[in-house]
BADO-542653 format. One line per field, with one value per residue (C-alpha): residue number from 1; residue in three letters; x, y, z. Coordinates in Angstrom, 1 decimal. Example, Ala and Ser with C-alpha at 12.3 -4.5 7.8 and 13.67 -1.06 7.14 Angstrom:
<nodes>
mitor = [1:2]
paro = [ALA:SER]
xx = [12.3:13.7]
yy = [-4.5:-1.1]
zz = [7.8:7.1]
</nodes>
This chain:
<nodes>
mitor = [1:2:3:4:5:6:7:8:9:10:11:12:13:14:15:16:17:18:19:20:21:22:23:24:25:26:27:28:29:30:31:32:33:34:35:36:37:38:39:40:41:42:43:44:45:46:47:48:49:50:51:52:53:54:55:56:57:58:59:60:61:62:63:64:65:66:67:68:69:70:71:72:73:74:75:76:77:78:79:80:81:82:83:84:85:86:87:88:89:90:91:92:93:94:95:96:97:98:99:100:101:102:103:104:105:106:107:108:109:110:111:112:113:114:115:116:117:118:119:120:121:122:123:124:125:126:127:128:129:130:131:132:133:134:135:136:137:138:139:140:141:142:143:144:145:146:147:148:149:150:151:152:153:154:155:156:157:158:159:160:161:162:163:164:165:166:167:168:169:170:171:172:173:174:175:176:177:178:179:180:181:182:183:184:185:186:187:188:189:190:191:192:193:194:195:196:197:198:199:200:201:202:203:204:205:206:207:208:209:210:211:212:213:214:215:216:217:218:219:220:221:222:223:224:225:226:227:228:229:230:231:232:233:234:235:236:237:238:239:240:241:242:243:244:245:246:247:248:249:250:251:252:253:254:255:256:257:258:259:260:261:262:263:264:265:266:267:268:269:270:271:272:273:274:275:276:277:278:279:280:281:282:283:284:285:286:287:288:289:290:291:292:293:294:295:296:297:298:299:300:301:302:303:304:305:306:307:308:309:310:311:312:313:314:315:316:317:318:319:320:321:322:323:324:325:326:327:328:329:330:331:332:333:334:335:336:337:338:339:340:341:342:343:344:345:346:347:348:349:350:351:352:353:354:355:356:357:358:359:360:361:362:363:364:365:366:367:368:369:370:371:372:373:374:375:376:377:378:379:380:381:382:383:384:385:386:387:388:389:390:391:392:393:394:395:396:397:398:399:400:401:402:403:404:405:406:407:408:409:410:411:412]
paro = [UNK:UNK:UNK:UNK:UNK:UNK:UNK:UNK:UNK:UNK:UNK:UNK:UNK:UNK:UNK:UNK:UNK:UNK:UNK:UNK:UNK:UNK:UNK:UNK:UNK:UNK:UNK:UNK:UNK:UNK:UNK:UNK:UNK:UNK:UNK:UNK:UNK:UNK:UNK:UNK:UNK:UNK:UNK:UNK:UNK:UNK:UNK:UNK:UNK:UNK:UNK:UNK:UNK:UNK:UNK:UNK:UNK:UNK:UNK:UNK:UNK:UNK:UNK:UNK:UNK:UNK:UNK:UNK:UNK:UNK:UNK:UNK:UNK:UNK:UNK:UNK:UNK:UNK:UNK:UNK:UNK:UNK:UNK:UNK:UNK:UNK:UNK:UNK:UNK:UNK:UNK:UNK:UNK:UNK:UNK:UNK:UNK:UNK:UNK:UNK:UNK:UNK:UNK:UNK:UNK:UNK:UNK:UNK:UNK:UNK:UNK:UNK:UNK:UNK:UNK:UNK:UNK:UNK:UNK:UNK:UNK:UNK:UNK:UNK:UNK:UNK:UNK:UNK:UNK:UNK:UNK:UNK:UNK:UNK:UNK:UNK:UNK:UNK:UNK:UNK:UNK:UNK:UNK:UNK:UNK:UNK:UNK:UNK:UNK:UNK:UNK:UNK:UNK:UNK:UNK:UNK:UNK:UNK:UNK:UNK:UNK:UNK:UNK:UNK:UNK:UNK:UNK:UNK:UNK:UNK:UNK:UNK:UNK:UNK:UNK:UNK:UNK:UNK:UNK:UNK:UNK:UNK:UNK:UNK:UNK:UNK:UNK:UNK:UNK:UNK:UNK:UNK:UNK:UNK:UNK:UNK:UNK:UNK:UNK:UNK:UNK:UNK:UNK:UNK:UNK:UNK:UNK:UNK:UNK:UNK:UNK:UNK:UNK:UNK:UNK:UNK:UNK:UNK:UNK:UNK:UNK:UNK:UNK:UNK:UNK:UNK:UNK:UNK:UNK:UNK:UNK:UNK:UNK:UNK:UNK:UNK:UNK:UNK:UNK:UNK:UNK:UNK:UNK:UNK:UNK:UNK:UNK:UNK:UNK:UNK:UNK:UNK:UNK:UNK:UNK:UNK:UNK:UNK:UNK:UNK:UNK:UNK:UNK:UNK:UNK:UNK:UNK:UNK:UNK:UNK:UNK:UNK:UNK:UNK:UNK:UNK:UNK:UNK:UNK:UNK:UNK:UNK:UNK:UNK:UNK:UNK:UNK:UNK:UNK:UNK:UNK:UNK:UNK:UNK:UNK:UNK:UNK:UNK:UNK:UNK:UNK:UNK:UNK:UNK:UNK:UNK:UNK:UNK:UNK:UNK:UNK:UNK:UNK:UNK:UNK:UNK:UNK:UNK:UNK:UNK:UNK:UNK:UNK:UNK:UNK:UNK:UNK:UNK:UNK:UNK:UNK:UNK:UNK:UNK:UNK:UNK:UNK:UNK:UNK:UNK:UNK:UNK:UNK:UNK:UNK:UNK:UNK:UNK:UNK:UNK:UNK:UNK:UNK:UNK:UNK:UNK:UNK:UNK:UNK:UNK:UNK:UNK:UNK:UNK:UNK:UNK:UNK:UNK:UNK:UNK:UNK:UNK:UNK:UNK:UNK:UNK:UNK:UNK:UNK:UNK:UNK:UNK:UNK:UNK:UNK:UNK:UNK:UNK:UNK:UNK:UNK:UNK:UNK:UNK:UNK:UNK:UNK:UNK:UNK:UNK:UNK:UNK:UNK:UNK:UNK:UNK:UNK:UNK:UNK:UNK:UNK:UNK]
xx = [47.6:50.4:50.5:53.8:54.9:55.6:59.4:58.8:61.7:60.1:58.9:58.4:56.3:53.0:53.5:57.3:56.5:56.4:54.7:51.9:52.1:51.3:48.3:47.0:47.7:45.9:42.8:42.6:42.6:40.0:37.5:38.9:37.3:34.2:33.2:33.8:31.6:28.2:28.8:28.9:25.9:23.8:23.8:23.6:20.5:19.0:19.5:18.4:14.7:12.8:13.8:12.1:13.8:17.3:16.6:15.8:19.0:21.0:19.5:19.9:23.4:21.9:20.1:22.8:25.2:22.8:22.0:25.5:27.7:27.8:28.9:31.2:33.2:32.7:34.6:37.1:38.4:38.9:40.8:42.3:41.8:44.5:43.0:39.3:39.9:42.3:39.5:36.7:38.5:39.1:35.8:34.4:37.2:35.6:32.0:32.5:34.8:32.4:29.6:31.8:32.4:28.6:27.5:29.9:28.3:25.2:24.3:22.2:19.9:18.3:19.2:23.1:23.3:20.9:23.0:25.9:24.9:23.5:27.4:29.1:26.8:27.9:31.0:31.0:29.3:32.8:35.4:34.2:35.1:38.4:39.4:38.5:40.7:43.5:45.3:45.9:47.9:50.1:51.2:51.8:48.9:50.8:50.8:47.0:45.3:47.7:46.3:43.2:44.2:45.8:42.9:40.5:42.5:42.5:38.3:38.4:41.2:38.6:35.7:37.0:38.8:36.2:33.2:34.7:36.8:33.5:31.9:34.9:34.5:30.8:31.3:34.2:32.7:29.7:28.8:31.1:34.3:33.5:33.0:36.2:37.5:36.1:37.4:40.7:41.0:40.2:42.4:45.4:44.6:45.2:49.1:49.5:47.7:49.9:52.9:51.6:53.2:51.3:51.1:49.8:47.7:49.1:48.0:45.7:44.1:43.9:41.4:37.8:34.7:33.5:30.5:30.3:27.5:29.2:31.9:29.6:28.6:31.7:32.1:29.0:29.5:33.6:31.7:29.0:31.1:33.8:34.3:35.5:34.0:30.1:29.8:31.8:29.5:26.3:28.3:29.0:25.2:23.7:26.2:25.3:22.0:21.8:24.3:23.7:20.0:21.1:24.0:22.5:18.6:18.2:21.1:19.3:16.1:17.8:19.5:16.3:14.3:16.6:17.5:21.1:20.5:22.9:25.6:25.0:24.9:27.7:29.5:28.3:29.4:32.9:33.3:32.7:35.2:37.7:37.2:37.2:40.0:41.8:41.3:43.1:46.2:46.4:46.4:48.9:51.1:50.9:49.9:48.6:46.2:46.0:42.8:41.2:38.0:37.2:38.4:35.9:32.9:33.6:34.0:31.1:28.6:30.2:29.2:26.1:25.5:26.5:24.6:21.5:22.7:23.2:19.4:19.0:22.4:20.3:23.5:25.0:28.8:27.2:26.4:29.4:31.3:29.4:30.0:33.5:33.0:31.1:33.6:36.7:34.6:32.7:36.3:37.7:35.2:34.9:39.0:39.2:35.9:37.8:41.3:40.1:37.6:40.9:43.2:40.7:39.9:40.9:42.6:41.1:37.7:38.5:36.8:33.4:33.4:34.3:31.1:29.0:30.0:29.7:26.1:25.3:26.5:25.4:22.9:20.9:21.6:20.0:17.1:16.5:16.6:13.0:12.0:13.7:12.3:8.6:9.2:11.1:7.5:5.2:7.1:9.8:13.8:14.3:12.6:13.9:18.0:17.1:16.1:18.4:21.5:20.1:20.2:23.6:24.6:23.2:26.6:28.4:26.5:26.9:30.9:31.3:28.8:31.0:34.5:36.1:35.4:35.8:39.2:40.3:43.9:45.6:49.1:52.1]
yy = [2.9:0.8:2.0:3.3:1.0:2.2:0.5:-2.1:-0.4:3.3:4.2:7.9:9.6:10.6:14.1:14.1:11.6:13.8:10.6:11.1:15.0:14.6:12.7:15.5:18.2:16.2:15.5:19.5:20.5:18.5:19.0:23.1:22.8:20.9:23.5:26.3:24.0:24.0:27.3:27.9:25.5:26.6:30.3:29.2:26.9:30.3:32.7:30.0:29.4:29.6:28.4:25.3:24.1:25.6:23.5:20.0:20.8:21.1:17.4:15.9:14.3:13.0:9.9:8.1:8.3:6.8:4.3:3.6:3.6:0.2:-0.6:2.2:0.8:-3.1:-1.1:0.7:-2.8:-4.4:-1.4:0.1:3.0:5.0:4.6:5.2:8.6:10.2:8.8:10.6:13.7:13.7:13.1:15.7:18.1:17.9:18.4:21.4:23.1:22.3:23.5:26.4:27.3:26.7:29.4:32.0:31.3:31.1:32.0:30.1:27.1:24.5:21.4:21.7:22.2:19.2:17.1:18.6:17.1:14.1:13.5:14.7:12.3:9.0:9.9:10.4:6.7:5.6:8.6:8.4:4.5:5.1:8.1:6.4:3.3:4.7:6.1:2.3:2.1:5.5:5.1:2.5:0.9:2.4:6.3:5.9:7.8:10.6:10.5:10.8:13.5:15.6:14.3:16.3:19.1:19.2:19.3:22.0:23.9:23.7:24.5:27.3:28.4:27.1:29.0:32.7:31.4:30.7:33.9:35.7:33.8:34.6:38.0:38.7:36.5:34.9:31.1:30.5:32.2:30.0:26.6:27.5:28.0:24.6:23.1:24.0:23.3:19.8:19.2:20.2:17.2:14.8:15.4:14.9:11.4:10.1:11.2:9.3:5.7:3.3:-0.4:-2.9:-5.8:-9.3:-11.2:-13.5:-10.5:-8.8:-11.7:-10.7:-12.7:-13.6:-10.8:-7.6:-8.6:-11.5:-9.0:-6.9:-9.5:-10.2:-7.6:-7.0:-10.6:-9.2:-6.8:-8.8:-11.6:-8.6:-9.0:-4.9:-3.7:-5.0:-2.9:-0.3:0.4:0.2:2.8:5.3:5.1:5.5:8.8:10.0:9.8:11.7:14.4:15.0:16.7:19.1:20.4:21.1:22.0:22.1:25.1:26.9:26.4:27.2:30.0:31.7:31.1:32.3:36.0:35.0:35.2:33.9:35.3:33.9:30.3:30.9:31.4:28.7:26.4:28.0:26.4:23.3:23.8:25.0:22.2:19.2:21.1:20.8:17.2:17.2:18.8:16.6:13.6:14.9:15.4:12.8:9.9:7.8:7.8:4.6:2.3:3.9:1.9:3.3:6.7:6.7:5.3:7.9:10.7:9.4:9.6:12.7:14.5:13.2:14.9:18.4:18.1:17.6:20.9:23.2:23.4:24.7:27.6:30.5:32.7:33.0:33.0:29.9:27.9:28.8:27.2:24.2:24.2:24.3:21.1:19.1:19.5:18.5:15.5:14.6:15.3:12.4:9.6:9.7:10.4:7.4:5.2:6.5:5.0:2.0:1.6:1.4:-0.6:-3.6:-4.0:-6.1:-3.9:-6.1:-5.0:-1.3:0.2:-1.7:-1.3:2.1:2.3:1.1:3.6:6.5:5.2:5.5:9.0:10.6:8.3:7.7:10.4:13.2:11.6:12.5:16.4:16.5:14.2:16.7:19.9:18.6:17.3:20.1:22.4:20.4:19.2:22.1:22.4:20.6:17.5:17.1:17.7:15.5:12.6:13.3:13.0:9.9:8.4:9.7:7.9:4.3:4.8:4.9:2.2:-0.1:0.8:-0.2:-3.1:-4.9:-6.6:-6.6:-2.9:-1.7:-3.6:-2.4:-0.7:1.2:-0.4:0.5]
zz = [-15.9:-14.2:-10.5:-9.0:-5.9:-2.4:-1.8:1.1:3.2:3.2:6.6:7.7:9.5:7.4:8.1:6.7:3.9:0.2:-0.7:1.7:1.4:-2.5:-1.5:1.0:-1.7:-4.3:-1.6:-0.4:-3.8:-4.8:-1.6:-2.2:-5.9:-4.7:-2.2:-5.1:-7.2:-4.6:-4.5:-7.9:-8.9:-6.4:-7.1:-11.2:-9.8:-8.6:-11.0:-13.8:-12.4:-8.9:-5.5:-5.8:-8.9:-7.5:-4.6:-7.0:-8.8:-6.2:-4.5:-8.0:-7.2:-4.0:-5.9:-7.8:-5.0:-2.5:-5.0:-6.8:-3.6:-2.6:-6.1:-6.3:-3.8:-5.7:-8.5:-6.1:-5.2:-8.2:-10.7:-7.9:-5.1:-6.9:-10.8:-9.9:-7.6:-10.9:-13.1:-11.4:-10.8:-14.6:-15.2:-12.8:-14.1:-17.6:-16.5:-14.7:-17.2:-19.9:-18.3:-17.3:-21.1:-21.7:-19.8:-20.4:-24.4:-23.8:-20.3:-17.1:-18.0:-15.5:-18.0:-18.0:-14.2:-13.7:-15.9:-13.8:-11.5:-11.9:-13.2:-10.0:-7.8:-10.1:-10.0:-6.5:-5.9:-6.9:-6.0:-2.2:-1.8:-3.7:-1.9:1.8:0.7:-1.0:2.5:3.6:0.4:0.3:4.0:7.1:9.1:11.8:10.5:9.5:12.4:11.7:8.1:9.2:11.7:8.4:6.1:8.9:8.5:5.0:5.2:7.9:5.1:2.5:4.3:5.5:2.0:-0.6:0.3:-0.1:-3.3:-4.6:-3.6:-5.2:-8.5:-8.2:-7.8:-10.5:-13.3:-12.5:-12.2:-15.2:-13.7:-10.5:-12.5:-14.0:-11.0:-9.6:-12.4:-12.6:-8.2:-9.5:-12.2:-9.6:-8.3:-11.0:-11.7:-7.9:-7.9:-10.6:-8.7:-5.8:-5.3:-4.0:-2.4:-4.5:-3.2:-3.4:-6.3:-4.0:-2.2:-5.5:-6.9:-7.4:-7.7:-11.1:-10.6:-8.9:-7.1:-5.4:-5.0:-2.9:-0.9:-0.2:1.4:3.4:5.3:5.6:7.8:9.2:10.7:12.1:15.5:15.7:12.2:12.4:16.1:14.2:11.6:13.9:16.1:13.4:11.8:15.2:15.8:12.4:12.6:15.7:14.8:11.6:12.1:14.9:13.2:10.4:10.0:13.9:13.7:11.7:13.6:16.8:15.7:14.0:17.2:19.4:17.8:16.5:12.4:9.5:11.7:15.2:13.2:11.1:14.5:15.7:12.9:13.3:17.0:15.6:12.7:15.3:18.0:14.9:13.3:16.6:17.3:14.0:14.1:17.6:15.9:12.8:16.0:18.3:15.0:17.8:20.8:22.8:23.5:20.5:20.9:23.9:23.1:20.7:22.8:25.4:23.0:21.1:24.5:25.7:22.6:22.4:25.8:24.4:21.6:23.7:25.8:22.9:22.4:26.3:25.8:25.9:24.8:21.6:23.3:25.4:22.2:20.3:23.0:23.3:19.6:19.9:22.6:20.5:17.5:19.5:20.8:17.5:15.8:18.4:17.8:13.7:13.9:15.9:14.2:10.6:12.0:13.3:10.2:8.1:10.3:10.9:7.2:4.9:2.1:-0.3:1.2:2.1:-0.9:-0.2:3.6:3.0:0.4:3.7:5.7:3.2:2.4:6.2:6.5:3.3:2.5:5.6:8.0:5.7:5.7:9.0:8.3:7.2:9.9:12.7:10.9:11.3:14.9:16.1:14.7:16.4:20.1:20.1:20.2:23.5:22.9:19.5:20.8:23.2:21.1:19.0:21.6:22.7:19.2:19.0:22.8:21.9:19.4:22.2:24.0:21.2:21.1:24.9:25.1:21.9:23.8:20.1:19.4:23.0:23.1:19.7:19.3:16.5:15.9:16.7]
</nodes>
């Protein structure tokens, strides 16, 4: 597929560029059709056996992707950001809308939604590189934080969309009305890649080593000898790994202990949405914030200090504000980690690098859930927040003690 070219002299604003725009629509619509998917394969997962096989189903996709990433973004690199992300969205368009008209024929079976799966995580070893690189090459170095501002936006959007589009489907049709549904959100995306023009590498950036593998190491010692990017990555693994636990199964532990139920949580969950989503739209606005790397080390220890309060808000309203903190805060440092991330890279090395990083927050981070559940049972919530912020600080620690990351600016 020959790639449409960005013409050298274009320069607008991200947020005024139909070039961009496309993009965004193409990116929402796809994360919109993902969250109908989870939605849609979980409930199938259930009503097809017991909890315990709904629950291996539904970890299934976790394997490949953990395993495949670093190579996903090897192959992000050398076909092409552009080609692999309307590839795997073709691909993942197919599975669910095949599995879709399998079980309006012959109804809910474990094997079809294992396989599902197992599909959507290998395809999302390579769509997750491609989709973090291909913003360097639809826009401007300088407009990227406000692509990452509207790129946040378009998570919150889906998020906030997906979930009840999936219920609906559920409820009108069953699990094959809402694969359909998933389906369909993802094949919107596919016209609007093609109509997306793009920046193509120069021919010597473009030149790959004779073996993927030397290709990924390639790019691991890119990172390695970074004076802004090796700090950078320790910085974002540390945060994940300390925010990632509390959010998720220390919520729901918190929430259950404390009297709030399903409810209380999902409120709480909705002041982070609303402070991230905020940082956001900021950055659509404003496209810039100055001394970014120090934006983000600040933001970075700030929130892990609200993290460890939000275990000691005895209130519901208390913790739904602290929510609402720690989104605007955790919203600022991965807004401005993301930014950077794409600005001090290589773009002949944005795919892997980009790889690295996914593997440390989807790969890594979740491991620590079990960990938390079984420390938070035997020491209690307090202790456990409290570790847990101070994993998340040392990200900011790291972020200040490195000159080249501290120093770091977004251009101009």
């Amino acid at each position: 597929m020959t790639a449409t070219l960005v013409p050298p002299t274009a320069h607008r604003l991200a947020h005024r560029d139909p070039n961009v725009l496309r993009w965004l629509g193409a990116y929402a619509s796809s994360m919109v059709g993902d969250s109908v998917y989870y939605i849609a394969l979980s409930w199938a997962a259930v009503q097809a056996g017991s909890p315990a096989q709904a629950g291996v189903v539904m970890s299934v996709s976790a394997l490949p992707r953990a395993v495949l990433m670093l190579f996903g973004g090897v192959v992000a690199d050398r076909l092409g950001p552009r080609r692999v992300v309307i590839g795997s969205d073709a691909v993942r368009c197919a599975a669910v809308l095949a599995v879709a008209a399998l079980l309006f024929l012959t109804g809910p079976g474990l094997w079809p939604l294992a396989a599902l799966a197992l599909v959507f995580g290998t395809v999302d070893a390579v769509f997750m590189p491609a989709v973090g690189a291909l913003p360097a090459r639809v826009t401007s170095r300088d407009q990227l934080a406000r692509v990452q501002g509207m790129r946040g936006l378009a998570i919150r959007f889906a998020s906030v969309v997906g979930a009840p589009l999936g219920g609906l489907g559920v409820a009108v049709g069953g699990a094959a009305a809402a694969f359909g549904l998933a389906g369909l959100l993802i094949a919107v995306s596919v016209p609007l890649l093609i109509s997306v023009r793009v920046r193509e590498l120069p021919a010597e950036d473009r030149a790959a080593a004779p073996t993927p593998w030397q290709d990924l190491r390639a790019g691991l010692a890119h990172v390695r000898r970074h004076r802004v990017l090796a700090p950078l990555m320790l910085a974002i693994a540390l945060g994940d790994l300390g925010f990632v636990s509390p959010l998720n199964v220390g919520l729901t532990l918190l929430a259950d202990r404390r009297g709030w139920g399903a409810a209380g949580m999902g409120w709480v969950l909705a002041g982070f949405g609303a402070g991230a989503g905020a940082v956001s739209l900021l950055l659509t606005v404003r496209g810039r914030l100055p001394r970014a790397g120090l934006v983000a080390a600040y933001a970075i220890l700030a929130g892990s200090v609200a993290i460890g309060a939000l275990a000691f808000v005895p209130s519901l309203v208390g913790a739904v504000g602290v929510a609402v903190l720690i989104g605007l805060l955790a919203g600022l440092s991965g807004a401005m980690c993301g930014a950077l991330l794409q600005t001090q890279t290589d773009p002949a090395y944005l795919g892997r690098v980009t790889a690295l990083s996914g593997l440390v927050s989807l790969g890594l981070a979740p491991l620590s859930m079990p960990l938390t559940a079984t420390a938070i049972g035997a020491f209690g919530l307090g202790p456990v927040y409290v570790v847990s912020a101070a994993v998340c600080g040392l990200g900011g620690v790291v972020a200040l003690a490195a000159p080249g990351l501290r120093r770091a600016e977004l251009p101009r």
